[in-house]
C-alpha positions in Angstrom: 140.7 76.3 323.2 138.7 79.8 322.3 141.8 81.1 323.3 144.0 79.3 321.2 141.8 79.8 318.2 142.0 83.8 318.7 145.8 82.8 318.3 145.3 81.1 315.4 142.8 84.2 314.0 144.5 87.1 314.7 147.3 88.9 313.0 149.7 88.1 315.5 151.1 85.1 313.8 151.1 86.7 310.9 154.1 89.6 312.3 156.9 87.3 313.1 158.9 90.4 314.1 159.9 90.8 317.9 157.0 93.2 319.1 155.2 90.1 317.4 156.7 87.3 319.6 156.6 90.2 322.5 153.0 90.4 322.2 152.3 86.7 321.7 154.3 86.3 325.1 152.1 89.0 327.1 149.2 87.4 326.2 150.5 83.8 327.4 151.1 85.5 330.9 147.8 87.1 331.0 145.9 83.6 330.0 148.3 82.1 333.0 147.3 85.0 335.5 143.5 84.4 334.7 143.8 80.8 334.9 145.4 81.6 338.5 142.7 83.6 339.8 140.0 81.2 338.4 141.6 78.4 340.9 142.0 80.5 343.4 138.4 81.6 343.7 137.6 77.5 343.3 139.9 77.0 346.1 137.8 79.8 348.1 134.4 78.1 348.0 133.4 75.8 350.7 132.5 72.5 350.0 129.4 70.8 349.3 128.1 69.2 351.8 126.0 65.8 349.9 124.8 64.7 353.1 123.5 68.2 354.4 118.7 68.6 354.9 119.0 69.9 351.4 119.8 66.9 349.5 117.3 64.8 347.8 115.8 61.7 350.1 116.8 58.3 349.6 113.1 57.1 349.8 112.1 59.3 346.8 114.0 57.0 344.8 116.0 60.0 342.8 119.4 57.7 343.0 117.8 54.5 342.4 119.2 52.4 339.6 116.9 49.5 338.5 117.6 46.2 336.2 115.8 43.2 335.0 116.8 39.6 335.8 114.7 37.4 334.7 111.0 36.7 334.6 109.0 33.7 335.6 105.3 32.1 336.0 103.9 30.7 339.4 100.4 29.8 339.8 99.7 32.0 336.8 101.4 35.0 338.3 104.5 36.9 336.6 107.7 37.3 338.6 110.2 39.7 337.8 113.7 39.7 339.7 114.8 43.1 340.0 118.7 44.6 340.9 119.0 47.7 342.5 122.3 49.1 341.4 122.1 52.7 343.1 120.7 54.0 346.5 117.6 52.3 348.7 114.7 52.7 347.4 110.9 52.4 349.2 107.6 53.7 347.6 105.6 53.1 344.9 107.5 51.9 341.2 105.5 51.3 337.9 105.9 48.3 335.8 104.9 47.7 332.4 104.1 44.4 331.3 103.4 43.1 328.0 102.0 39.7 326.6 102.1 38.2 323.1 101.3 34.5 322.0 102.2 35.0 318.0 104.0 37.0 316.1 101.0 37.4 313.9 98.2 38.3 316.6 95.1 35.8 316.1 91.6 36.4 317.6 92.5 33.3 320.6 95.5 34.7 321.5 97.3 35.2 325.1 97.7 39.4 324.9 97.6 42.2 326.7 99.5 45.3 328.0 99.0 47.0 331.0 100.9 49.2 333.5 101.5 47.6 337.1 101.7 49.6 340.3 104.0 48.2 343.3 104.5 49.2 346.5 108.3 47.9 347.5 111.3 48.2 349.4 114.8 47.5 347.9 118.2 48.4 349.7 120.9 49.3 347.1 122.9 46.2 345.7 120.1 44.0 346.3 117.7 41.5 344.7 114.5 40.9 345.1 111.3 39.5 343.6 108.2 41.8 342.3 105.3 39.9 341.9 103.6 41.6 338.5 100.0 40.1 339.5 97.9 37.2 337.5 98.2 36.3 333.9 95.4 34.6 333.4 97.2 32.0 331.8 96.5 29.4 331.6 92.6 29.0 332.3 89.8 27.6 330.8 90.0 30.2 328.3 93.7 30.0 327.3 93.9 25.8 327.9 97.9 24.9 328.1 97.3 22.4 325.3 96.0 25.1 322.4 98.6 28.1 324.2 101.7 26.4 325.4 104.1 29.5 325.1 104.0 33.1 325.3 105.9 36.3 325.3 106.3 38.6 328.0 107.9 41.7 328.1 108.3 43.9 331.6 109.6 47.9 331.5 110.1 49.0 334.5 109.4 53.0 335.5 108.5 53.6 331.7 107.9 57.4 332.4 111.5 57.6 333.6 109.8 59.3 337.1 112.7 57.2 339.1 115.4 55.4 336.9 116.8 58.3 334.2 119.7 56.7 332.9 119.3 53.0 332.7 120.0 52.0 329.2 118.6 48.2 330.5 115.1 48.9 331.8 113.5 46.3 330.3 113.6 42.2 329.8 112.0 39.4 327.2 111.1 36.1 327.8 109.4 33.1 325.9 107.9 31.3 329.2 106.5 28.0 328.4 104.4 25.4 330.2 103.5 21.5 329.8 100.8 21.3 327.2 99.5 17.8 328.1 99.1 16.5 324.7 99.3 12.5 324.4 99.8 10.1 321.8 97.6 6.9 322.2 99.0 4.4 319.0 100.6 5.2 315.7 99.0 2.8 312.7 100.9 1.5 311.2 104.1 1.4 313.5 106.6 0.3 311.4 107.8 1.5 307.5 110.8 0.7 305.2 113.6 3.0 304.6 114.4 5.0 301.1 110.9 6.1 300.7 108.4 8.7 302.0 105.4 7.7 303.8 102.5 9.1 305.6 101.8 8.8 309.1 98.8 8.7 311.2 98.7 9.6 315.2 95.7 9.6 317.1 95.5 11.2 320.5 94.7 14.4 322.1 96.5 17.3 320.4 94.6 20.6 321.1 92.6 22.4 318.1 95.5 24.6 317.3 99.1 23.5 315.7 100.7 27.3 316.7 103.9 26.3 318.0 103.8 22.7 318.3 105.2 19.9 316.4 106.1 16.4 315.8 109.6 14.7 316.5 110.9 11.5 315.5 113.9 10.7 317.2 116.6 8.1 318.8 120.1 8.5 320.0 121.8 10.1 316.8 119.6 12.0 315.0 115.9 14.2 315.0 113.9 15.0 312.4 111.0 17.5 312.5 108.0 16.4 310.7 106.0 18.2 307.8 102.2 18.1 309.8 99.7 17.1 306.2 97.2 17.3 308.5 96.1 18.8 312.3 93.2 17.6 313.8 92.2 17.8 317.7 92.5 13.7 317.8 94.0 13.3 315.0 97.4 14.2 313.1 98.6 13.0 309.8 102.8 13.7 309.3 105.6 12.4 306.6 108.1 10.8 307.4 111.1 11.9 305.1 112.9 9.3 302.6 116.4 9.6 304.4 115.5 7.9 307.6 118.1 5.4 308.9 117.0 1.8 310.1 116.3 1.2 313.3 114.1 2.1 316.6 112.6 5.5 317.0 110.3 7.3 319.4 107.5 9.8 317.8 106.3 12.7 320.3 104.3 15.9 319.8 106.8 18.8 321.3 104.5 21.6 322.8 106.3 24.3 321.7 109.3 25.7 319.5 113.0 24.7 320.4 113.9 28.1 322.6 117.6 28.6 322.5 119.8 27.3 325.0 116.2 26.0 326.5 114.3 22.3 326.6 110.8 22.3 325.6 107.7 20.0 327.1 106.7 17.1 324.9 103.8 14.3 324.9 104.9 11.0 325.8 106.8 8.9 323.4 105.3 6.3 321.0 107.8 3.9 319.3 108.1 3.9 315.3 110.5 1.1 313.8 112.4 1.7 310.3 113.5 -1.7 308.6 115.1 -2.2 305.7 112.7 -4.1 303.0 114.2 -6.4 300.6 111.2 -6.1 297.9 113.0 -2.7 297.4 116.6 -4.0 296.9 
């Protein structure tokens, strides 16, 4: 391309006589000559050899290619499931691995961030599971009822010692646990249609609303409730004016709808809707 751009630049397109085009054509077999001898001296040089004593070590990991699964909790300890895509790989690889409860940190929160050392062996095209160590959640300082959910995020080699080019190094999950929070009665248990009303449920329900809320629900349709009121054994919630008649269950869900995920829920207390002629 240089070359052609000294084409372009020089005055021998501007002569169109026939020394012009002569010189213009001495030039095109001097480019081919050179071209020649650079493939020929190519051609000359022996081969590498990628397999010789002076290539770098499998075990140091230079060809490894790590990706992120999926993460999971067992017995309070985080899982990661980890892809090798390049060569196999044994010695040590760093982790980090991040917690967060809210989005807005509070004092009580599930949190922290710290870098995770483990000692593995991983053959290329494999899967396996690292175990990232123990959460401590849930405990008698982070109760399941009060911290149903959190966040954890896991980098692996986040230096970039190992993996250089690995655009997917790291995964995000919402993990989420049974929170254990029951509903004993609802008073009253049954209200007419066409009109607000407030609700009372009494139970156990944790001293924090965070994620969780309450559900009222049958075959066709959900509604989300608007909490008034959170108490630990106690919860005050209106029902909305456009509720159909018929049976419906009530339950406190632990945590927020995740997408293409369930959730955990209390059990379910039945609410009727009826239809009250006073109000025809």
């Amino acid at each position: 391309m240089e070359a052609l751009a000294f084409l372009h630049e020089s005055w021998y397109f501007s002569d169109m006589s026939v020394c012009g085009l002569l010189r213009i054509l001495i030039l095109c077999l001097l480019l081919c000559v050179v071209a020649a001898l650079a493939v020929a001296q190519a051609g000359d040089e022996p081969p590498v050899n990628h397999s010789s004593k002076t290539a770098l070590p499998k075990e140091q990991g230079r060809a490894a290619d790590f990706e992120p699964l999926d993460l999971f909790l067992r017995d309070r300890h985080l899982f990661v499931s980890v892809i090798n895509h390049g060569e196999s790989f044994a010695g040590l690889l760093e982790f980090r691995v991040v917690a967060a409860e809210s989005l807005l940190r509070q004092t009580d929160d599930v949190v922290f961030d710290r870098v995770v050392q483990v000692e593995l062996t991983i053959r290329g095209g494999s899967v396996i599971l690292v175990d990232l160590g123990d959460t401590g959640w849930p405990s008698d300082g982070f109760p399941a009822l009060d911290h149903p959910q959190v966040s954890f995020g896991v980098l692996i080699d986040p230096n970039r010692l190992l993996v250089k080019d690995r655009p997917f190094r790291a995964i995000e999950q919402m993990l989420r646990i049974p929170c254990n929070a029951k509903i004993e009665k609802i008073a009253p248990d049954t209200y007419p249609i066409g009109f607000p009303a407030l609700i009372t449920l009494h139970g156990t329900f944790g001293n924090r609303q965070i994620a969780k809320r309450v559900l009222i629900r049958n075959r066709s349709e959900t509604h989300e409730l608007t909490v008034a009121e959170w108490k630990s054994d106690q919860l005050l919630a209106v029902l909305p004016s456009n509720m159909s008649e018929g049976d419906y269950e009530v339950v406190v869900a632990c945590s927020e709808s995740g997408c293409g995920r369930g959730y955990f829920t209390s059990n379910a207390i039945r609410l009727r809707m009826i239809r009250d002629p006073r109000f025809e």
